[in-house]
C-alpha positions in Angstrom: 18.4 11.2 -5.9 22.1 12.6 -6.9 23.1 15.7 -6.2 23.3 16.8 -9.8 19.5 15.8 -10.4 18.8 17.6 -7.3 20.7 20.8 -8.1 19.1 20.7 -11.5 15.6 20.7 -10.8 16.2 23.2 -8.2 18.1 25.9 -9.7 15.8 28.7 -11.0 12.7 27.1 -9.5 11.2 30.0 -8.1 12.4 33.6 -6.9 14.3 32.3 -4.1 14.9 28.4 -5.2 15.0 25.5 -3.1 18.5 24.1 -2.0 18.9 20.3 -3.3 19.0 19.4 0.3 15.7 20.8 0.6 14.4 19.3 -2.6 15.7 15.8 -1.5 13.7 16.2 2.2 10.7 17.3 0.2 10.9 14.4 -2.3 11.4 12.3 0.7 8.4 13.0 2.2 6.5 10.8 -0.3 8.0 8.3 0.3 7.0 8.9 3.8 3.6 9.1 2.4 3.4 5.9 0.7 4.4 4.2 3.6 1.8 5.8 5.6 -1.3 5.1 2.9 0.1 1.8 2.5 0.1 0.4 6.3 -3.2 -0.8 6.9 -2.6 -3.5 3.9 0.3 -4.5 5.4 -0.6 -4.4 9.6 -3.4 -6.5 8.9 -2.2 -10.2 9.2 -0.2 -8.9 12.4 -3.1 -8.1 14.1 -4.2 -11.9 13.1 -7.2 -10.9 11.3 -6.2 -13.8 8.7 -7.2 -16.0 11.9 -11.1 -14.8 11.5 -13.3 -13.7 9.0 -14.1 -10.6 10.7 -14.5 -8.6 7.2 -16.4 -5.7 8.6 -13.9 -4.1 11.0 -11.5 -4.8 8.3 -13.7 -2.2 6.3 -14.0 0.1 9.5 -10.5 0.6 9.5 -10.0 1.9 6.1 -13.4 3.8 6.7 -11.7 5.5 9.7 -8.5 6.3 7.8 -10.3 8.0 4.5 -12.1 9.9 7.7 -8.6 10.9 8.7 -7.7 12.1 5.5 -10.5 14.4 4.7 -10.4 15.7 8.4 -6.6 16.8 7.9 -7.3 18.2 4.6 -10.4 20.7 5.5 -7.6 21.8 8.3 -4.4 21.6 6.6 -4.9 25.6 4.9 -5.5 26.9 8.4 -2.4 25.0 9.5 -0.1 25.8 7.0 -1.1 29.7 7.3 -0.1 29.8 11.4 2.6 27.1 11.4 4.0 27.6 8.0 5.2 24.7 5.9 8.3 23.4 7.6 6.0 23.1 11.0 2.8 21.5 9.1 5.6 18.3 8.7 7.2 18.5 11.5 3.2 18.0 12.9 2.4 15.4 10.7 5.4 13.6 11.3 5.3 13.8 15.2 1.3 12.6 14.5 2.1 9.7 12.6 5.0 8.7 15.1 2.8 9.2 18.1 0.1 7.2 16.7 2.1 4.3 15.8 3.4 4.2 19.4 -0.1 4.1 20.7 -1.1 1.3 18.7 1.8 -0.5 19.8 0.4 -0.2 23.4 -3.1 -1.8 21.9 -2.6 -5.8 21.8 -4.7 -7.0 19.4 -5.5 -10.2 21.7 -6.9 -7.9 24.8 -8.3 -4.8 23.3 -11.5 -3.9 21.6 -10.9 -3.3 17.1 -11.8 0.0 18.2 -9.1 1.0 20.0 -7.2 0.4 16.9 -9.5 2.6 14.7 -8.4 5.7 16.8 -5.1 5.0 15.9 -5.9 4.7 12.2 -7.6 7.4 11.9 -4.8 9.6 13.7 -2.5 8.0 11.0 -5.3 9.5 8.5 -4.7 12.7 9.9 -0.8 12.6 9.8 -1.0 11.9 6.1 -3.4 14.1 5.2 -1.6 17.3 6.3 1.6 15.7 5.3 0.3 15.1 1.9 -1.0 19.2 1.7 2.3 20.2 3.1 4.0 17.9 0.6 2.2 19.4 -2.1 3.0 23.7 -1.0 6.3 22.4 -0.5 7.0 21.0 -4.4 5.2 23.7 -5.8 8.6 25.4 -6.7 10.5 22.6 -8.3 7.4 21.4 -10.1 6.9 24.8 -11.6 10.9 24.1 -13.3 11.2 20.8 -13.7 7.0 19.3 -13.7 7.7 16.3 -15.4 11.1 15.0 -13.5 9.3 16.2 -10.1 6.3 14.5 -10.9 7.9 10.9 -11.8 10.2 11.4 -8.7 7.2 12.4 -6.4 5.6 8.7 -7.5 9.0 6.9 -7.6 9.3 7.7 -3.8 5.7 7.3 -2.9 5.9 3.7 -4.4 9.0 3.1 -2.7 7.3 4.1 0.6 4.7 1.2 -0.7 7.6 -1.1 -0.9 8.9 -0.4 2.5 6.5 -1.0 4.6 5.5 -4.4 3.4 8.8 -5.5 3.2 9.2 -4.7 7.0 6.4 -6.3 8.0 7.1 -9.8 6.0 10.4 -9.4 7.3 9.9 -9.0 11.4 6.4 -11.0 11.7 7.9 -14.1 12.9 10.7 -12.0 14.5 9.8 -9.6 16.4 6.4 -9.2 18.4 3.1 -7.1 17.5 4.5 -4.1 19.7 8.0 -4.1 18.1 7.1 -4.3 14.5 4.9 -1.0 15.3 7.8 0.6 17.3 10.4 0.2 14.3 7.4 1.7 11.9 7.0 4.3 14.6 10.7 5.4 14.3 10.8 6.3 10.7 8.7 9.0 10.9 10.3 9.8 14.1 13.5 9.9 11.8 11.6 12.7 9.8 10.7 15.3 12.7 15.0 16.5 13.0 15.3 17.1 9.6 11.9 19.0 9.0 12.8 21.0 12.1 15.9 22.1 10.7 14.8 22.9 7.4 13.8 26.3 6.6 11.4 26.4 3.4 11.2 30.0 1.4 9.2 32.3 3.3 6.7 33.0 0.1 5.9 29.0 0.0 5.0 29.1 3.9 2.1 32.1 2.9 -0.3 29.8 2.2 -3.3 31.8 0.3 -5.9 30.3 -1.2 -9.7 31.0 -1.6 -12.7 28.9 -2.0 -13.5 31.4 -5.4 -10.3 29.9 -7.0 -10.7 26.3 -5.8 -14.1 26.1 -7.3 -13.2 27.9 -10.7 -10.5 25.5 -11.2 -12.5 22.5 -10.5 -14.8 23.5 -13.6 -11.8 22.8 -15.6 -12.9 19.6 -17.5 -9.4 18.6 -17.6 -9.4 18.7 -13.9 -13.0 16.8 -13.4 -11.9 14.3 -15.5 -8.1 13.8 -14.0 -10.3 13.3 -10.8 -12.9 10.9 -11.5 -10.1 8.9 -13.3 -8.2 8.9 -10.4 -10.9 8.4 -7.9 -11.3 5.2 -9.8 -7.6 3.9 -10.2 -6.7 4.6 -6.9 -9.7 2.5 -5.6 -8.5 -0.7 -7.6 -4.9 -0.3 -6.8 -5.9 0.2 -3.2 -8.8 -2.5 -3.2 -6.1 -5.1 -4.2 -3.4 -3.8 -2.0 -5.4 -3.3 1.2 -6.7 -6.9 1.1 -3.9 -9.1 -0.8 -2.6 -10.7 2.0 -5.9 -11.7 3.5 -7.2 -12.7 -0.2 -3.8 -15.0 -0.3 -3.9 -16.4 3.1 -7.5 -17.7 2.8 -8.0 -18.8 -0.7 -4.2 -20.3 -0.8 -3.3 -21.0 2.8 -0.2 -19.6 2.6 2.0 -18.4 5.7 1.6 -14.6 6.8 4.6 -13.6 5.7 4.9 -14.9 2.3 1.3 -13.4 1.7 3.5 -9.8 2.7 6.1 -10.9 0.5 3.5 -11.3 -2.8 2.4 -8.3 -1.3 5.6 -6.3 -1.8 5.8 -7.8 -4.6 2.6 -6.2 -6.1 3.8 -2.7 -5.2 7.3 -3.8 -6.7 5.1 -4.4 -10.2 3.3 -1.1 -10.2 6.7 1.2 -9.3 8.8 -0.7 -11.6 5.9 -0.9 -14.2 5.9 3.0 -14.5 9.5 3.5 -14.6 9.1 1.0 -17.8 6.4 3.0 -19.2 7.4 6.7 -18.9 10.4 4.9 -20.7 8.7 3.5 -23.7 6.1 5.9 -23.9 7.2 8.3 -27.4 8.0 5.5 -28.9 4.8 3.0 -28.9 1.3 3.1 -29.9 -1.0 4.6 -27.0 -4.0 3.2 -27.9 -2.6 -0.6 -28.4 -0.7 0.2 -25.0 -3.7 1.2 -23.4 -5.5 -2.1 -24.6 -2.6 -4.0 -23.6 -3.0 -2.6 -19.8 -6.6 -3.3 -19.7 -6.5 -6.9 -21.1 -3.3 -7.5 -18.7 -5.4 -5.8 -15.2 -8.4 -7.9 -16.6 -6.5 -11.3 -17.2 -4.7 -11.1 -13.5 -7.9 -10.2 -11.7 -9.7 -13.1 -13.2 -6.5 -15.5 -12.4 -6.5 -14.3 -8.7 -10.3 -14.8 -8.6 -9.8 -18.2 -9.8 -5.7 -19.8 -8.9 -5.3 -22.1 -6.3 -1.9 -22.2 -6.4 1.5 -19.4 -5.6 2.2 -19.3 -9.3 -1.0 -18.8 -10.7 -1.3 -16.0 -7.7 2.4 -14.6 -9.3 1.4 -14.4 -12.6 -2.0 -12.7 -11.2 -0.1 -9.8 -9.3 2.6 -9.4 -11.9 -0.4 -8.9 -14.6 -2.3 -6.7 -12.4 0.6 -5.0 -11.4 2.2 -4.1 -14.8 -1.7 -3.0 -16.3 -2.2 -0.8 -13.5 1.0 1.1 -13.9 0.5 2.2 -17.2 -2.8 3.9 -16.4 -1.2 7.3 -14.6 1.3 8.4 -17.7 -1.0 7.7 -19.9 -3.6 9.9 -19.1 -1.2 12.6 -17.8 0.3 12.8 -21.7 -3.2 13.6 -22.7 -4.6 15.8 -20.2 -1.5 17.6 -18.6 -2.2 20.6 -20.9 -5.8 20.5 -19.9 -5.0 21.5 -16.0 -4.9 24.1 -15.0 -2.1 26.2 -13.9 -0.1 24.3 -10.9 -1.0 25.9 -7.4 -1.1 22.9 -4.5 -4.6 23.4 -2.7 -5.9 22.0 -6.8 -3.4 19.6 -7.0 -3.8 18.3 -3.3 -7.5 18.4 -3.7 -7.5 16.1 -7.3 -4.8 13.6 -4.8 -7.4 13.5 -1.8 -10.4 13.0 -4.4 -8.2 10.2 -5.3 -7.6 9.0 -1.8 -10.9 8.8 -1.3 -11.7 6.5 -4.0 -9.1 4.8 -3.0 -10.1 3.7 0.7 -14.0 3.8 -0.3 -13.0 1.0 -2.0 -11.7 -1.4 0.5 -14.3 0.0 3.2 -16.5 -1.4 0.8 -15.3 -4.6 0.4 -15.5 -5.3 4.0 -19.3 -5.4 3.6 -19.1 -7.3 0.3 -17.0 -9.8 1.7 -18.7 -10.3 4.7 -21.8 -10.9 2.4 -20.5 -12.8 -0.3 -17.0 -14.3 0.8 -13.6 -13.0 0.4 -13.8 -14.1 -3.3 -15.6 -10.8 -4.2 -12.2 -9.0 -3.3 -11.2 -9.4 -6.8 -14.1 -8.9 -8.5 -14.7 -5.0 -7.6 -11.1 -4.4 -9.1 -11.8 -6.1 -12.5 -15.2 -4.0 -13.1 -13.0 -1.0 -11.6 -10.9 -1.5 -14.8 -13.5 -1.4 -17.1 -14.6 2.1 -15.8 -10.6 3.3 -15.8 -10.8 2.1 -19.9 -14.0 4.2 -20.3 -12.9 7.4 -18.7 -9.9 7.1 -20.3 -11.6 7.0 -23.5 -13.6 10.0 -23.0 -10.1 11.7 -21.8 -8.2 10.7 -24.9 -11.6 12.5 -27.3 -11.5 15.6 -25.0 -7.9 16.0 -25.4 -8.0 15.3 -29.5 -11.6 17.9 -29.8 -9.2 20.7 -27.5 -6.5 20.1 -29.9 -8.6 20.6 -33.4 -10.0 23.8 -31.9 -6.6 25.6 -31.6 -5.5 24.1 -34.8 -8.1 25.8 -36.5 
């Protein structure tokens, strides 16, 4: 981000605005963020699970991280109150490091899965209070600038995405098991300096919130909706994205690392799929680009479900890819004015919601695959898509019923 974008979205944030530098580390964190939701898809062919069909501690180790999550976000309000916000990171950050160093002590060939699962679920806990610190943190230059923040905030996260795969298709015939984990292990570490030296606005690091307000503002139907919606997208983006490579690898025999490469390659699709979108967006037809998504997510899941070949498995990702990205601006055009007010524990809460969905979804799959064959990995997405297409239909009526009652 330039200096100039920084500046701009910072100036007259709040009483006491953020300094670009600040607004840059904050921004930054989500990227941090992405890689750290996006590992386990990624680790998994290291740890020479595409050498089994061991589909249930597959499953167990999303299960472990989702119970990560939720643990660091019932505890991140009582954090953020004693440590303040610039602490809470510096926390999460030293978590995540730590607990990519200790699974680089845990080779996969002579320890138990569940050594690992500790280790995922401390990397559960490091993005959950990272997420709710992210999320205090922003409040200011989301308040000025919500629609630059917002698209920056998911720009970095996706990049995060990105990263990580690319590092791991890039080292796996390189480096060892250990080392790929160490390198991970540092970019957090890289984090911890400049959160220590950061000093956030001292009315951000009074975190107040009460359970009276959280509950009023999740009877918002804007808000129930924008969750459910999201509880759903995240779990096909994160169905296909947790278990891609293994999908690949045994229904194409490909190598490792070019099933991380097609990986990368999906996130690629999605980040530069909503940079396209939030481009085109006033000037095309929502409903014809909402159709246009669906029939896309629908078309690649069933040519991943049924290619034998890399091209077929390209075209798959790229479909999937460009109909998922469009989901998230779309429905934020029609139900941004339904939220309510910003303030981070709603906003974090709707995000963890999401989460959720997200790594229920692979969990599940561990137990459908070990049932049914890795096939079914494809399958949950596809009828995932169709729910998306609903909700968003009720979303899309909501919004137009809200707007002819303050007309009249």
């Amino acid at each position: 981000m330039s200096e100039t974008a920084a500046k701009r979205i910072s100036d007259g944030a709040a009483r006491r605005p953020l300094s670009p530098g600040l607004v840059r580390k904050t921004l930054a964190g989500f990227m941090l963020s992405g890689l750290l939701f996006a590992f386990l898809g990624a680790i998994l062919p290291v740890w020479r699970h595409h050498l089994t069909e061991d589909y249930l501690t597959v499953g167990n180790y999303f299960l472990s991280m989702n119970l990560g999550i939720l643990a660091a976000f019932s505890a991140a309000y009582r954090l953020l109150s004693k440590l303040g916000i610039g602490a809470a990171l510096v926390l999460a950050c030293s978590l995540a490091c730590a607990a990519f160093a200790y699974l680089a002590l845990i080779p996969p060939t002579f320890f138990s899965p569940w050594w690992r699962i500790a280790g995922v679920f401390a990397i559960g806990c490091a993005a959950g209070l990272l997420n709710s610190a992210l999320f205090h943190a922003i409040a200011p230059i989301y308040r000025h600038e919500p629609s630059a923040t917002a698209n920056l905030a998911g720009a970095a996260f996706g990049l995060g995405c990105v990263l990580v795969a690319v590092l791991v298709a890039g080292t796996f015939y390189v480096y060892t098991v250990a080392s790929i984990l160490v390198f991970i292990a540092l970019i957090p570490g890289f984090f911890i300096p400049a959160y220590a030296r950061a000093s956030f606005p001292a009315e951000l690091s009074k975190v107040r919130f009460s359970w009276r307000q959280r509950s009023s503002d999740y009877r918002s139907t804007g808000a129930v909706l924008f969750s459910l919606l999201l509880f759903f997208q995240f779990g096909n983006e994160w169905a296909i994205a947790g278990w891609l490579p293994l999908f690949l690898i045994h229904r194409l025999g490909i190598s490792p690392e070019a099933s991380l490469e097609m990986l990368a390659l999906y996130w690629l699709a999605l980040l530069v799929g909503r940079t396209v979108v939030l481009r085109v967006l006033p000037s095309v037809h929502h409903a014809k680009l909402l159709m246009a998504s669906v029939m896309a997510a629908l078309m690649g899941c069933t040519i991943l479900i049924s290619t034998n070949n890399r091209f077929g498995a390209v075209m798959g990702i790229l479909l999937v890819g460009g109909g998922f990205a469009s989901v998230y601006p779309l429905v934020m055009e029609k139900i941004g004015r339904r939220l309510p007010e910003y303030h981070a524990g709603l906003y974090n809460g709707i995000f963890s919601l999401a989460v959720t969905g997200g790594m229920l979804a692979p969990w599940s799959l561990g137990y459908f695959s070990h049932l049914w064959g890795i096939r079914v990995v494809m399958a949950l997405p596809l009828l995932g898509t169709i729910m998306v297409f609903l909700l968003l239909v009720v979303i899309w009526a909501e919004a137009k019923f809200w707007d002819s009652v303050e007309l009249k």
